[in-house]
gemmi code that builds the backbone of each chain (N, CA, C; Angstrom):
import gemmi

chains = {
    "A": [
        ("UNK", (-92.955, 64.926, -15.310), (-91.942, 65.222, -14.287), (-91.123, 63.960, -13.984)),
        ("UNK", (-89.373, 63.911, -14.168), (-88.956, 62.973, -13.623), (-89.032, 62.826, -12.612)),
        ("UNK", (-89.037, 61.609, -11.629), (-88.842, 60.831, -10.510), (-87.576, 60.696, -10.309)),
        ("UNK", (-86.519, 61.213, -9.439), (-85.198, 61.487, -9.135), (-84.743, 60.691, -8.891)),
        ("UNK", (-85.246, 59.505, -8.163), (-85.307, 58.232, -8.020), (-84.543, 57.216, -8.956)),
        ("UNK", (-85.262, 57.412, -10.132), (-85.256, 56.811, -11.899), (-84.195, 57.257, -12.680)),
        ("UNK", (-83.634, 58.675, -12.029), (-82.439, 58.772, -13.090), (-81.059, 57.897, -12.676)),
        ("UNK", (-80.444, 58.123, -13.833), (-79.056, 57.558, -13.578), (-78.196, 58.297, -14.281)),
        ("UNK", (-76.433, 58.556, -13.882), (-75.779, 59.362, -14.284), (-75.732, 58.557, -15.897)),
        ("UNK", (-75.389, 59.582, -17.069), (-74.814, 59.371, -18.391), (-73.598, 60.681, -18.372)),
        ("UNK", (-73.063, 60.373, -19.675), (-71.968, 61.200, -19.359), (-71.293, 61.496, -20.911)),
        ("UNK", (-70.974, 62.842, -21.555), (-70.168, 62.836, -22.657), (-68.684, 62.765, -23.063)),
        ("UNK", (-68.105, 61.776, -22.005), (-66.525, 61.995, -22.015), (-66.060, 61.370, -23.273)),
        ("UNK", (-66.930, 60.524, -24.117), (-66.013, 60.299, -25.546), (-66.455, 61.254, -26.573)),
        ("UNK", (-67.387, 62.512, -25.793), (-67.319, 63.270, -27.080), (-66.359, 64.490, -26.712)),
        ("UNK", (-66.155, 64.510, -25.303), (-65.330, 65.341, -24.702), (-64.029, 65.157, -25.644)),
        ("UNK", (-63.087, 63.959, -25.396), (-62.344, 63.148, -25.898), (-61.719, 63.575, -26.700)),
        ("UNK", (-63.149, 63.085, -28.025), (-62.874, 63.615, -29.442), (-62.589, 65.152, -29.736)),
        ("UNK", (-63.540, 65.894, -28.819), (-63.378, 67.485, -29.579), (-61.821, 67.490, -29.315)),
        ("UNK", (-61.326, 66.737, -28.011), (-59.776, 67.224, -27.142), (-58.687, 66.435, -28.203)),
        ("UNK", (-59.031, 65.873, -29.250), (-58.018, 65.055, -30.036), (-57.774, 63.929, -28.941)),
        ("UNK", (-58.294, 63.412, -27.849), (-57.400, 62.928, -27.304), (-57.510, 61.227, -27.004)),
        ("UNK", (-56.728, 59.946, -27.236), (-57.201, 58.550, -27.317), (-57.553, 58.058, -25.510)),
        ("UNK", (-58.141, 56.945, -25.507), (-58.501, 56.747, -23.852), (-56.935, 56.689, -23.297)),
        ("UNK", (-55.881, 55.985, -24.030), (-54.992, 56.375, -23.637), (-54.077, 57.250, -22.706)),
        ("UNK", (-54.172, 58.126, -23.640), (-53.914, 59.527, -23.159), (-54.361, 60.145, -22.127)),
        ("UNK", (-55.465, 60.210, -22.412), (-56.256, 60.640, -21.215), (-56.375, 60.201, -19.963)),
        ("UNK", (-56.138, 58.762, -19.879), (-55.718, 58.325, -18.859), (-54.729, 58.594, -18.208)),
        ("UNK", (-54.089, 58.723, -18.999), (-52.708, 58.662, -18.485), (-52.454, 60.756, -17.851)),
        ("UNK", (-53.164, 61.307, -19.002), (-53.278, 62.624, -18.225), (-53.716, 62.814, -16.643)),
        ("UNK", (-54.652, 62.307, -15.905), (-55.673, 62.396, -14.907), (-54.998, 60.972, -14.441)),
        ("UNK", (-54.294, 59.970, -14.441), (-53.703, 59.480, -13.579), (-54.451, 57.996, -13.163)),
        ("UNK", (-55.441, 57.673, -14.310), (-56.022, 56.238, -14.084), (-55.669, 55.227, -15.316)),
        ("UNK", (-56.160, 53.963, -15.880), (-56.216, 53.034, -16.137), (-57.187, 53.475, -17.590)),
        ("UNK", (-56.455, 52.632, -18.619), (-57.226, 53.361, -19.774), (-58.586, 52.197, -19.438)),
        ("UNK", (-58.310, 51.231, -18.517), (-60.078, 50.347, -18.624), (-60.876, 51.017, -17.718)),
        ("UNK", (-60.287, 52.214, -16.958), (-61.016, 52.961, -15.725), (-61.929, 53.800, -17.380)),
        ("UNK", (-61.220, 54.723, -18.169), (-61.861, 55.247, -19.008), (-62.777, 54.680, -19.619)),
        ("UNK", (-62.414, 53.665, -20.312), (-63.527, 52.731, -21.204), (-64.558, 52.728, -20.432)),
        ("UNK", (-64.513, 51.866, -18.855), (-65.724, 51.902, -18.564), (-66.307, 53.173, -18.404)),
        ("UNK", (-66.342, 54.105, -18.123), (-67.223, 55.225, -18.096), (-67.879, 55.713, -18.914)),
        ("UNK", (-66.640, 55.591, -20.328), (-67.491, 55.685, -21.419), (-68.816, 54.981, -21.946)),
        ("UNK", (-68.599, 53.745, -21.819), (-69.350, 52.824, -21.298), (-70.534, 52.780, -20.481)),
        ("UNK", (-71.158, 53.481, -19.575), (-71.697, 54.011, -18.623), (-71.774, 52.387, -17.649)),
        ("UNK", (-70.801, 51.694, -17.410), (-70.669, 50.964, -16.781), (-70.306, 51.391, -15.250)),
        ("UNK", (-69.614, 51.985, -15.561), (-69.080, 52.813, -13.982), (-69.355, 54.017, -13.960)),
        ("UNK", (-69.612, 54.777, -12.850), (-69.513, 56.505, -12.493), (-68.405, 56.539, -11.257)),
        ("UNK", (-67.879, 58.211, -11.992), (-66.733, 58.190, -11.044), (-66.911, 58.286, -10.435)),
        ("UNK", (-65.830, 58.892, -8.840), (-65.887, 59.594, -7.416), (-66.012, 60.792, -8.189)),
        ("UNK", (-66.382, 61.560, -7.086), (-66.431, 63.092, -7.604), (-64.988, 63.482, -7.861)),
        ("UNK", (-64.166, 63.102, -6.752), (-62.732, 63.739, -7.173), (-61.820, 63.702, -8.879)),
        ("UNK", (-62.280, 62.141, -9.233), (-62.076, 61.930, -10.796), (-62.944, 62.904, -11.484)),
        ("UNK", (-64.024, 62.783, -11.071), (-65.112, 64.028, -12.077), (-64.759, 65.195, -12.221)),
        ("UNK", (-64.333, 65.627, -11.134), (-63.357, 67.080, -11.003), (-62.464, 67.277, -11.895)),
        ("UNK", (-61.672, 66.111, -11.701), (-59.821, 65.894, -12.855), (-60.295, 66.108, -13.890)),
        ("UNK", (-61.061, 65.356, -14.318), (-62.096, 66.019, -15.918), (-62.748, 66.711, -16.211)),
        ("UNK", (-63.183, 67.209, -15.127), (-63.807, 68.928, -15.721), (-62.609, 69.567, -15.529)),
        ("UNK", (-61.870, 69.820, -14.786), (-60.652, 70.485, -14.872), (-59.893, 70.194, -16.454)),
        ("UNK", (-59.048, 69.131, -16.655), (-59.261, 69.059, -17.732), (-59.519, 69.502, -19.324)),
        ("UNK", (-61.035, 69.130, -19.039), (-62.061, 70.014, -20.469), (-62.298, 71.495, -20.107)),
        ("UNK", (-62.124, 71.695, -18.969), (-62.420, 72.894, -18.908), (-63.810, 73.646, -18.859)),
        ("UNK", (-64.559, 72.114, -18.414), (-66.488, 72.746, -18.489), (-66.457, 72.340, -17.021)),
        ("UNK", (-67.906, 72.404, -16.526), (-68.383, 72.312, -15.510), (-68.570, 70.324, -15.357)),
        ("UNK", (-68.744, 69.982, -14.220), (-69.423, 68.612, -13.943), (-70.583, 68.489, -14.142)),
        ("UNK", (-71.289, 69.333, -14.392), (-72.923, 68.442, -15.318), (-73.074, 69.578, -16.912)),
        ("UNK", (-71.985, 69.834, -17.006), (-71.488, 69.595, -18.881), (-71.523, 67.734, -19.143)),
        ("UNK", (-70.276, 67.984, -18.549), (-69.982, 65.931, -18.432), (-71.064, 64.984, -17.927)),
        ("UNK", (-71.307, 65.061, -16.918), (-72.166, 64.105, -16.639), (-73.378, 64.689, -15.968)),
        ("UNK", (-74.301, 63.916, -16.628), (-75.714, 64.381, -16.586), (-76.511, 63.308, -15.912)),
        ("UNK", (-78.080, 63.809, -15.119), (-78.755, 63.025, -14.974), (-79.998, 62.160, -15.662)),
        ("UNK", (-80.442, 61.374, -16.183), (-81.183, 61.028, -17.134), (-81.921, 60.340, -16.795)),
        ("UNK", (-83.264, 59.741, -17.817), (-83.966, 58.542, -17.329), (-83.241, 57.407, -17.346)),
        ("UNK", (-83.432, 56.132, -16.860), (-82.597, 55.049, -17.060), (-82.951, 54.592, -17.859)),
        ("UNK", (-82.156, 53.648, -18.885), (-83.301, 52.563, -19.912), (-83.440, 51.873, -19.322)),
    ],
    "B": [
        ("UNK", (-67.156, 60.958, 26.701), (-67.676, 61.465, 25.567), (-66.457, 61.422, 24.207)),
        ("UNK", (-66.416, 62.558, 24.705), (-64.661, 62.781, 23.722), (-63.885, 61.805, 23.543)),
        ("UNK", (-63.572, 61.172, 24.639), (-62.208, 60.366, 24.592), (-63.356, 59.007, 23.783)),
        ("UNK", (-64.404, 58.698, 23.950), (-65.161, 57.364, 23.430), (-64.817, 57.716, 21.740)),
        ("UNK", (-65.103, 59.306, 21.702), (-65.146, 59.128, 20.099), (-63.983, 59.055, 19.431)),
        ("UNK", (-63.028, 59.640, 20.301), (-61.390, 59.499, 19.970), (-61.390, 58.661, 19.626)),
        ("UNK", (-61.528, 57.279, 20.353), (-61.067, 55.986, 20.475), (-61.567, 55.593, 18.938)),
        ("UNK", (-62.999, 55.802, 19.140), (-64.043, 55.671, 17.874), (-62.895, 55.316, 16.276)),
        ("UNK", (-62.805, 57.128, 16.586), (-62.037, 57.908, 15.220), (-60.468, 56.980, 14.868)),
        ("UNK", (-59.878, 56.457, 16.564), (-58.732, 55.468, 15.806), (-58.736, 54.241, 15.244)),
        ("UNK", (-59.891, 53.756, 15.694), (-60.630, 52.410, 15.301), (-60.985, 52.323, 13.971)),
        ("UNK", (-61.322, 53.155, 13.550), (-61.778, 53.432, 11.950), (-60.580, 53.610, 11.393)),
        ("UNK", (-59.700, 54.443, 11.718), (-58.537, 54.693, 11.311), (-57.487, 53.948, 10.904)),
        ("UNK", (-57.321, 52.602, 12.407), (-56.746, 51.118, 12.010), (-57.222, 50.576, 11.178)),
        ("UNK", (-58.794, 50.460, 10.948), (-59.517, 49.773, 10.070), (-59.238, 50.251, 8.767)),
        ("UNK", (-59.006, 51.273, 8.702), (-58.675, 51.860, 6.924), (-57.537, 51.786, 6.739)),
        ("UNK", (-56.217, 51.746, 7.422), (-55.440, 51.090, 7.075), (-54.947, 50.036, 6.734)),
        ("UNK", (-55.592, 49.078, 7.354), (-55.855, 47.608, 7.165), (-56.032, 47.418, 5.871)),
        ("UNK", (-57.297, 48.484, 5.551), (-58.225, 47.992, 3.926), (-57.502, 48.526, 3.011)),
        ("UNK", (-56.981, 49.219, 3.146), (-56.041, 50.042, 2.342), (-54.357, 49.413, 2.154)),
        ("UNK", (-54.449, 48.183, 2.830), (-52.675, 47.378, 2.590), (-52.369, 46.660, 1.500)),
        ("UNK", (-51.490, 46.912, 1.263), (-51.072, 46.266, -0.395), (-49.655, 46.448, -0.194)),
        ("UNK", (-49.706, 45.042, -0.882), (-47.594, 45.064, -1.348), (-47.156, 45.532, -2.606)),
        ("UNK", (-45.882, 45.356, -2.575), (-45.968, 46.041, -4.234), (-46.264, 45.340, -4.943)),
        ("UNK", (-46.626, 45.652, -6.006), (-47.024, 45.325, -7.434), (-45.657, 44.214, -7.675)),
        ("UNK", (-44.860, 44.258, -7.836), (-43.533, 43.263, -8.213), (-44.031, 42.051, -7.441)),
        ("UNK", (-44.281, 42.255, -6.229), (-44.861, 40.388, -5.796), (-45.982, 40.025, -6.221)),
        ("UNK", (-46.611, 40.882, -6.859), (-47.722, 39.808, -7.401), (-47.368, 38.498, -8.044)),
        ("UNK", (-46.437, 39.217, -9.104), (-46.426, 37.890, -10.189), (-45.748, 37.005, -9.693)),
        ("UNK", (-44.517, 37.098, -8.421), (-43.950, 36.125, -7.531), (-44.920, 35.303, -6.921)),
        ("UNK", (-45.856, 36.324, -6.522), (-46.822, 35.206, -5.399), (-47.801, 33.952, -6.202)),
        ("UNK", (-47.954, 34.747, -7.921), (-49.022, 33.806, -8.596), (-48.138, 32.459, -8.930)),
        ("UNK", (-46.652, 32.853, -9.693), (-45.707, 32.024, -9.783), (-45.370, 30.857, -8.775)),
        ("UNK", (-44.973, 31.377, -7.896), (-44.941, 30.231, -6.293), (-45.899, 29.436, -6.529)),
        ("UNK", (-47.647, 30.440, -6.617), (-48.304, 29.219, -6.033), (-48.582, 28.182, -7.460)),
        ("UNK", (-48.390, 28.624, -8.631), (-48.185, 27.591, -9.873), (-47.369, 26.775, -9.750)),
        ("UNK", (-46.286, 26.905, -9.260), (-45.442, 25.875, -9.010), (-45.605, 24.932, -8.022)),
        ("UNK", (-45.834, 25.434, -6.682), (-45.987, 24.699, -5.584), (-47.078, 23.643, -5.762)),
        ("UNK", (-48.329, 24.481, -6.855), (-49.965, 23.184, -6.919), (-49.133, 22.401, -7.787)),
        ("UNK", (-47.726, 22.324, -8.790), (-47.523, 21.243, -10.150), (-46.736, 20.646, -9.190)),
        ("UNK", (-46.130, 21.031, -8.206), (-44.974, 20.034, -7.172), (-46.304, 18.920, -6.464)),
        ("UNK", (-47.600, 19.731, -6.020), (-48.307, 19.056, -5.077), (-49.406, 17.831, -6.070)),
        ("UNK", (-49.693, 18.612, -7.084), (-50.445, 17.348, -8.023), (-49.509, 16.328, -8.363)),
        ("UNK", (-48.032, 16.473, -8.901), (-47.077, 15.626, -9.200), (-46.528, 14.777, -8.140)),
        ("UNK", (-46.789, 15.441, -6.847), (-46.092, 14.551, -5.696), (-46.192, 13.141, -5.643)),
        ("UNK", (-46.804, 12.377, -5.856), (-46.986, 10.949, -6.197), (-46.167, 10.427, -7.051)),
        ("UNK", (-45.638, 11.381, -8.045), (-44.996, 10.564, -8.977), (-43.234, 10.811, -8.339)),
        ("UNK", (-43.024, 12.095, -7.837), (-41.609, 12.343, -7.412), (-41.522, 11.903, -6.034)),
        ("UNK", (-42.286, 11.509, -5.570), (-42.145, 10.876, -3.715), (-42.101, 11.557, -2.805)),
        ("UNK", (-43.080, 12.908, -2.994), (-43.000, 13.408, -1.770), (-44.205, 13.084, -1.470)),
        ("UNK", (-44.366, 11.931, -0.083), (-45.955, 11.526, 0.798), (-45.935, 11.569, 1.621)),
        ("UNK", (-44.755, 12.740, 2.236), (-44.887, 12.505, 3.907), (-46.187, 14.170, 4.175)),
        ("UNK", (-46.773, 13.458, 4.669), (-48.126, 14.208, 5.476), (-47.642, 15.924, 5.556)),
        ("UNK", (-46.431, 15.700, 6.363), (-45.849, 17.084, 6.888), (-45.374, 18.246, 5.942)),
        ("UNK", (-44.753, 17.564, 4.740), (-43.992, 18.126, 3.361), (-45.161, 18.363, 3.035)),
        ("UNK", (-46.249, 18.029, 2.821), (-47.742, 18.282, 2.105), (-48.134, 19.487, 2.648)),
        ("UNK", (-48.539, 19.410, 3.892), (-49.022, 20.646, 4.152), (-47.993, 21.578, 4.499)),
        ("UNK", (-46.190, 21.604, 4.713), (-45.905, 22.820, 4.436), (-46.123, 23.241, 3.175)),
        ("UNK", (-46.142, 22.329, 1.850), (-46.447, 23.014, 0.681), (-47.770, 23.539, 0.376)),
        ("UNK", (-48.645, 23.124, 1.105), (-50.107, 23.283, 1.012), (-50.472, 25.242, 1.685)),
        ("UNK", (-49.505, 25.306, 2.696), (-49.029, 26.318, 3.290), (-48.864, 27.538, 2.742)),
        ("UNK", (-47.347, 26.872, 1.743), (-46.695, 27.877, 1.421), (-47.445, 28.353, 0.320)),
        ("UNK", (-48.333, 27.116, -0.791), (-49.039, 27.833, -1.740), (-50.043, 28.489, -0.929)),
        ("UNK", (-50.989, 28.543, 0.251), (-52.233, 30.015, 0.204), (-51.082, 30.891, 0.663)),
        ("UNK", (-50.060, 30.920, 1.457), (-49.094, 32.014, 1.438), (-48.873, 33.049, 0.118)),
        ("UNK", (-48.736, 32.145, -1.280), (-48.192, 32.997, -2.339), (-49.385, 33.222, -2.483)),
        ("UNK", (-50.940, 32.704, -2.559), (-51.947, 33.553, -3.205), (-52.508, 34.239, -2.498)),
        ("UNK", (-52.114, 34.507, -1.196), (-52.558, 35.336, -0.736), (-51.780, 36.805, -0.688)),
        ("UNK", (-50.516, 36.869, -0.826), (-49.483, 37.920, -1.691), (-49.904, 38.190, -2.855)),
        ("UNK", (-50.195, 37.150, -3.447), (-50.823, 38.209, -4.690), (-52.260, 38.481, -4.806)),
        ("UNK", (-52.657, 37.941, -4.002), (-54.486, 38.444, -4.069), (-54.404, 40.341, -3.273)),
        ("UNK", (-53.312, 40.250, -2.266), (-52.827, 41.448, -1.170), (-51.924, 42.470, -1.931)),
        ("UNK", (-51.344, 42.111, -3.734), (-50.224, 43.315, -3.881), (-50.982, 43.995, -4.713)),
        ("UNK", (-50.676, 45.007, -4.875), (-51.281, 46.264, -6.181), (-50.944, 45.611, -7.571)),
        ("UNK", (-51.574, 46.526, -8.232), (-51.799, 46.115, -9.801), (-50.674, 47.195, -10.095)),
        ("UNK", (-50.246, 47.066, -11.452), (-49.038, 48.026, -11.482), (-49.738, 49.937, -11.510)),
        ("UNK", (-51.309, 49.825, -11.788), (-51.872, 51.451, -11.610), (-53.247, 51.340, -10.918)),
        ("UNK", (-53.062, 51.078, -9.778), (-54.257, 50.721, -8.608), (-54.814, 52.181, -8.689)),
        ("UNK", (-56.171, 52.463, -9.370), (-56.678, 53.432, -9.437), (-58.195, 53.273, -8.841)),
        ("UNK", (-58.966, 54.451, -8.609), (-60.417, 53.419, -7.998), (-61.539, 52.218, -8.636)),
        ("UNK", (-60.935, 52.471, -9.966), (-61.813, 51.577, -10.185), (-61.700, 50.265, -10.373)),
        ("UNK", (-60.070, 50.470, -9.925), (-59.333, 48.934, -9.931), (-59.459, 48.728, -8.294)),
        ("UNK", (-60.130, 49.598, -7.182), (-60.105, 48.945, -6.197), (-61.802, 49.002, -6.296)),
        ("UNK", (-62.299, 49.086, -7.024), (-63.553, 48.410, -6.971), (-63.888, 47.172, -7.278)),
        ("UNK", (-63.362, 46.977, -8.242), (-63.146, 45.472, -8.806), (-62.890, 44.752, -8.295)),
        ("UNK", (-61.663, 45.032, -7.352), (-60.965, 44.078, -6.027), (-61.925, 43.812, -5.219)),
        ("UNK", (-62.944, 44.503, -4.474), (-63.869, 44.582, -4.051), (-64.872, 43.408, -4.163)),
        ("UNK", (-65.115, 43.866, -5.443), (-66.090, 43.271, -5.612), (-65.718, 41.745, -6.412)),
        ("UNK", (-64.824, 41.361, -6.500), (-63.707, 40.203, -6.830), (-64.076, 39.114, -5.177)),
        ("UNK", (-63.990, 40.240, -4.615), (-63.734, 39.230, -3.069), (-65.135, 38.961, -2.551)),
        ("UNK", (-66.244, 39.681, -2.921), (-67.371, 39.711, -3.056), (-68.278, 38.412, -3.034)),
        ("UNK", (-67.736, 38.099, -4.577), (-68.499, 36.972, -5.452), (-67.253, 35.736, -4.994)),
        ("UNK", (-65.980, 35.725, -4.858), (-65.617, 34.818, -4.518), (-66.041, 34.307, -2.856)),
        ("UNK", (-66.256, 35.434, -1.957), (-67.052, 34.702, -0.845), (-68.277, 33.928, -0.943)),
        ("UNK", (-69.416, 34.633, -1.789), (-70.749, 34.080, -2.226), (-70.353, 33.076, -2.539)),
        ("UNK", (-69.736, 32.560, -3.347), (-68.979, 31.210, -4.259), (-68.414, 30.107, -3.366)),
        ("UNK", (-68.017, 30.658, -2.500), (-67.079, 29.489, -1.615), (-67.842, 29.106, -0.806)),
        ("UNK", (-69.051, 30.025, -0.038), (-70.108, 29.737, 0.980), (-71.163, 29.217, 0.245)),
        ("UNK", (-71.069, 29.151, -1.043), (-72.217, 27.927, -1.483), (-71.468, 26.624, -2.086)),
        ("UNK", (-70.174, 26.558, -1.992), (-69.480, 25.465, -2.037), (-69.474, 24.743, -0.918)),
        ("UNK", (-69.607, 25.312, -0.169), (-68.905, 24.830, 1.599), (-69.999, 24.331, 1.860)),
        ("UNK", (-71.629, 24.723, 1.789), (-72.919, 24.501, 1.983), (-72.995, 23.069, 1.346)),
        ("UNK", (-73.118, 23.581, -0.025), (-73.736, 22.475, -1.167), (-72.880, 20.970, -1.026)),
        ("UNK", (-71.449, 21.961, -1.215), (-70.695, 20.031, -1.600), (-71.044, 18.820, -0.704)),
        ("UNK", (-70.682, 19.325, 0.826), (-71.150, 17.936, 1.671), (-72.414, 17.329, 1.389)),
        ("UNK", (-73.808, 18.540, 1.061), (-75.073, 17.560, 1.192), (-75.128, 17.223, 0.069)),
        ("UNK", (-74.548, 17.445, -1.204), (-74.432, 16.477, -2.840), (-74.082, 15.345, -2.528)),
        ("UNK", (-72.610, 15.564, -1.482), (-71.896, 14.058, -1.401), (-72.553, 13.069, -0.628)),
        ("UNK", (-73.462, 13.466, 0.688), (-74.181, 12.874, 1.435), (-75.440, 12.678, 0.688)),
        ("UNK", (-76.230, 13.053, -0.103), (-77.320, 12.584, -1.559), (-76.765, 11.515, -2.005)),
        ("UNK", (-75.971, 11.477, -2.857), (-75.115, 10.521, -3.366), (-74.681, 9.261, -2.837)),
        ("UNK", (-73.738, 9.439, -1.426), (-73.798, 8.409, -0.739), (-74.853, 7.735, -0.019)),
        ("UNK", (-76.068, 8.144, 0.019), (-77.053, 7.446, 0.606), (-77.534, 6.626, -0.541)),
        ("UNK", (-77.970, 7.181, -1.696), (-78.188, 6.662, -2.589), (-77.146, 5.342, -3.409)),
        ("UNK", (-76.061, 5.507, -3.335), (-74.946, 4.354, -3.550), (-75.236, 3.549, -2.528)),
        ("UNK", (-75.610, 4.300, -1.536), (-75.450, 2.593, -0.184), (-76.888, 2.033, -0.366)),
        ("UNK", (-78.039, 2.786, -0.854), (-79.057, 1.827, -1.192), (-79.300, 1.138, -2.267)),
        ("UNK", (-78.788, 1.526, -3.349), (-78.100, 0.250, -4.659), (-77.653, -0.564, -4.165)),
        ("UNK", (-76.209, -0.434, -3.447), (-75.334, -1.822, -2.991), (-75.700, -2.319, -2.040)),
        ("UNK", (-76.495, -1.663, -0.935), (-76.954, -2.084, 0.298), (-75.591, -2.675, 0.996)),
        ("UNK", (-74.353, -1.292, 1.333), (-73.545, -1.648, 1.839), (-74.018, -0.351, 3.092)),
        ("UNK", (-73.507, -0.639, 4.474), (-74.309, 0.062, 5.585), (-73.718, 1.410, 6.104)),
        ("UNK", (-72.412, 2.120, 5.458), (-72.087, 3.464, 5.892), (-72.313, 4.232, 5.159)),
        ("UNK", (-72.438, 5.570, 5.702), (-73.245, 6.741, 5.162), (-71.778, 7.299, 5.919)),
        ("UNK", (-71.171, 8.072, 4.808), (-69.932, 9.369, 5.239), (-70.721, 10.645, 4.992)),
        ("UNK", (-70.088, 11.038, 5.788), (-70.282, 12.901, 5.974), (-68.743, 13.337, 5.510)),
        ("UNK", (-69.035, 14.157, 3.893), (-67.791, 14.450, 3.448), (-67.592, 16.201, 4.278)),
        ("UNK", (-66.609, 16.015, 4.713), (-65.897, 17.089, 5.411), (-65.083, 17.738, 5.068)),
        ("UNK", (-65.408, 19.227, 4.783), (-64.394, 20.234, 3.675), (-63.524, 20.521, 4.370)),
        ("UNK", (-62.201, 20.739, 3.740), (-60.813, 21.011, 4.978), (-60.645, 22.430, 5.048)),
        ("UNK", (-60.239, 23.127, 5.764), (-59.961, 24.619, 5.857), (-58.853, 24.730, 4.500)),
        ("UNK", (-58.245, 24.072, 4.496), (-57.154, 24.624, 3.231), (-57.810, 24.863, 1.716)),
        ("UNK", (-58.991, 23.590, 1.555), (-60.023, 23.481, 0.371), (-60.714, 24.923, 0.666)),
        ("UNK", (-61.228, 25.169, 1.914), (-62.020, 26.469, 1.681), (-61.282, 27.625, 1.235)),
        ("UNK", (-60.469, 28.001, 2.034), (-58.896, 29.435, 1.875), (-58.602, 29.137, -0.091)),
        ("UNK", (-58.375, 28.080, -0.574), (-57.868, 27.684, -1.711), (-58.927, 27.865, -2.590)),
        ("UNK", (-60.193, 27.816, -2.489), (-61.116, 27.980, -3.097), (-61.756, 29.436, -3.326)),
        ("UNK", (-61.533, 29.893, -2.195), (-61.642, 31.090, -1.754), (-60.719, 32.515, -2.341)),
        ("UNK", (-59.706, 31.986, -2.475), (-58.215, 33.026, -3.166), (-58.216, 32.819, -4.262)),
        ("UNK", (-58.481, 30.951, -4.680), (-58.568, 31.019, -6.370), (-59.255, 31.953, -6.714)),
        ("UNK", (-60.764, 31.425, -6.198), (-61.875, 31.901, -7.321), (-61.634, 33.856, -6.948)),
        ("UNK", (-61.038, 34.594, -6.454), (-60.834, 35.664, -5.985), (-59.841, 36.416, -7.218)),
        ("UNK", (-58.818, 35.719, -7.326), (-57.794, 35.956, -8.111), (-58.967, 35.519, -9.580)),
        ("UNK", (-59.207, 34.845, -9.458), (-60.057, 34.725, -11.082), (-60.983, 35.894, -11.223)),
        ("UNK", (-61.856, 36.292, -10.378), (-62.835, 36.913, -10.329), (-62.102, 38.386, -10.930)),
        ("UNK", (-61.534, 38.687, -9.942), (-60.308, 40.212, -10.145), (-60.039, 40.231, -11.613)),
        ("UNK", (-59.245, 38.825, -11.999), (-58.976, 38.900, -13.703), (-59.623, 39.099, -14.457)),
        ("UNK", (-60.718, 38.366, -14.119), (-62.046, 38.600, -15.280), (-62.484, 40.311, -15.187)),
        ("UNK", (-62.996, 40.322, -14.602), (-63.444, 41.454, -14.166), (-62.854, 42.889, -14.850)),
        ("UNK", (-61.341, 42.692, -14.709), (-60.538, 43.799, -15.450), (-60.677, 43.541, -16.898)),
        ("UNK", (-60.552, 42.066, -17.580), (-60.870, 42.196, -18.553), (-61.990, 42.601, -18.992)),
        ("UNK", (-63.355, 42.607, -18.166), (-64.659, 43.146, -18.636), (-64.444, 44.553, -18.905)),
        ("UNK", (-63.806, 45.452, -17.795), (-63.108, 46.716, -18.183), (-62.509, 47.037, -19.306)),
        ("UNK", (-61.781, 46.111, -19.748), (-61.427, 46.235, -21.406), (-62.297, 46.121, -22.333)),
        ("UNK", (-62.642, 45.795, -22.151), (-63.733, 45.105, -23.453), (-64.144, 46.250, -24.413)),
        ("UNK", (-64.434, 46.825, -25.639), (-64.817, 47.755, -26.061), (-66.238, 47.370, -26.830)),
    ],
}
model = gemmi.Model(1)
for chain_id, residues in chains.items():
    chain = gemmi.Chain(chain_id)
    for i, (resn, *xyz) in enumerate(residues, 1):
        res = gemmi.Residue()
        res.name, res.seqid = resn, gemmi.SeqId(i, " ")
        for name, pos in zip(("N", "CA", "C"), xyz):
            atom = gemmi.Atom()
            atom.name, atom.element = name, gemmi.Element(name[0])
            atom.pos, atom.b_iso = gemmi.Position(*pos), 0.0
            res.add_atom(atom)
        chain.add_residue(res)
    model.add_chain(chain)
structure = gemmi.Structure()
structure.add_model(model)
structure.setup_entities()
C-alpha cells in the first residue's frame, strides 16, 4: 500500500505533445506560458497550478490524472 | 465582527496588490542599462574627477533606483512559473545578503586582530557594512539569481 505522503506528481505531457504533433513551442504559446514553463514540467521539475492543468487537459482533451499522476518518488 | 473582517479582507487585498506590482517589461532593460552605466561612471570616477561625496551618492542612488526597476518590471511573458522563480530569486538573494551582512564584519574583525598581533600595532576596527553595500548586494545577487534560474528552466 502506498503512503500518500511518498507520492509525488509525474506527468505525460511530452507524450501528450508528441501524439498532438506539437513542439514545446507551440504549445506554449497555445495555453499562454513560456516554452521554459513547459520544459520544466516535462522535466518534473515543476507542477502546475491547477488552472494550467486544466488549459491542458482542455487542450488534449483527457482528464487531469490522464496527465498527471500520482507516484512513488525516487 | 464584520466590519474587523472587512477591514481584514482589504488588508490582504492592498497586500496583493503590492505583490502583484510590476512595470513594464520595456524598463527592465532601461533599469539594468542605467545601473551598468552608472557602476562604470562610479568605478571610473577617480580617473574622470568626480570625488565630491554628494555626486557619489546621488549616483550611488540613482544606480539601486535602476535595479530596483528592473528587479520590479515583468519579463516580456510573466507566466507562473516565471513568478515563481522571482520568488524564489528574492529568496536566496535575502539568505545571501544576511550571511554577508553577518559573516563579513566578524572575517574582517578575525583578521584584524590577528594583523594587530603580528605587528603589535594597538587598533582593532569594527568593519561596518553601509546600507547601500547591503540594498546593492541584495538586488545584485537577486537579479542574478532570477537569471540563472530561468536559464535552469531552459536547460533540456
Amino acid at each position: 500500500m502506498k503512503r500518500l505522503k511518498d507520492l509525488a506528481v509525474q506527468n505525460r505531457l511530452k507524450v501528450e505533445r508528441a501524439e498532438n504533433d506539437l513542439t514545446q513551442d507551440q504549445l506554449a504559446k497555445k495555453i499562454g506560458v513560456s516554452r521554459q514553463t513547459i520544459n520544466s514540467i516535462e522535466k518534473n521539475r515543476y507542477v502546475p497550478s491547477t488552472i494550467l492543468a486544466l488549459k491542458l487537459s482542455e487542450l488534449f482533451k483527457k482528464p487531469v490524472n490522464k496527465i498527471f499522476t500520482l507516484d512513488e518518488n525516487d | 465582527m464584520a466590519k474587523q473582517l472587512s477591514r481584514l479582507q482589504d488588508e490582504h487585498k492592498k497586500l496583493h496588490q503590492i505583490l502583484n506590482f510590476r512595470f513594464p517589461s520595456s524598463l527592465k532593460n532601461i533599469g539594468l542599462f542605467g545601473a551598468i552605466i552608472i557602476l562604470i561612471i562610479l568605478l571610473g570616477s577617480k580617473f574622470i574627477g568626480i570625488n565630491t561625496l554628494i555626486l557619489k551618492d546621488v549616483l550611488r542612488t540613482l544606480m539601486l533606483l535602476c535595479m530596483l526597476v528592473a528587479s520590479l518590471s515583468k519579463d516580456q511573458l510573466e507566466d507562473e512559473y516565471n513568478k515563481l522563480i522571482r520568488y524564489q530569486s528574492y529568496v536566496l538573494a535575502f539568505v545571501i545578503t544576511a550571511i554577508y551582512t553577518i559573516s563579513i564584519p566578524l572575517i574582517a574583525l578575525v583578521f584584524d586582530v590577528l594583523i594587530t598581533k603580528i605587528t603589535g600595532d594597538g587598533n582593532v576596527n569594527f568593519h561596518e557594512i553601509s546600507s547601500f553595500e547591503v540594498i546593492f548586494i541584495l538586488m545584485g545577487f537577486q537579479l542574478l539569481f532570477f537569471e540563472t534560474l530561468k536559464r535552469f528552466g531552459r536547460a533540456e
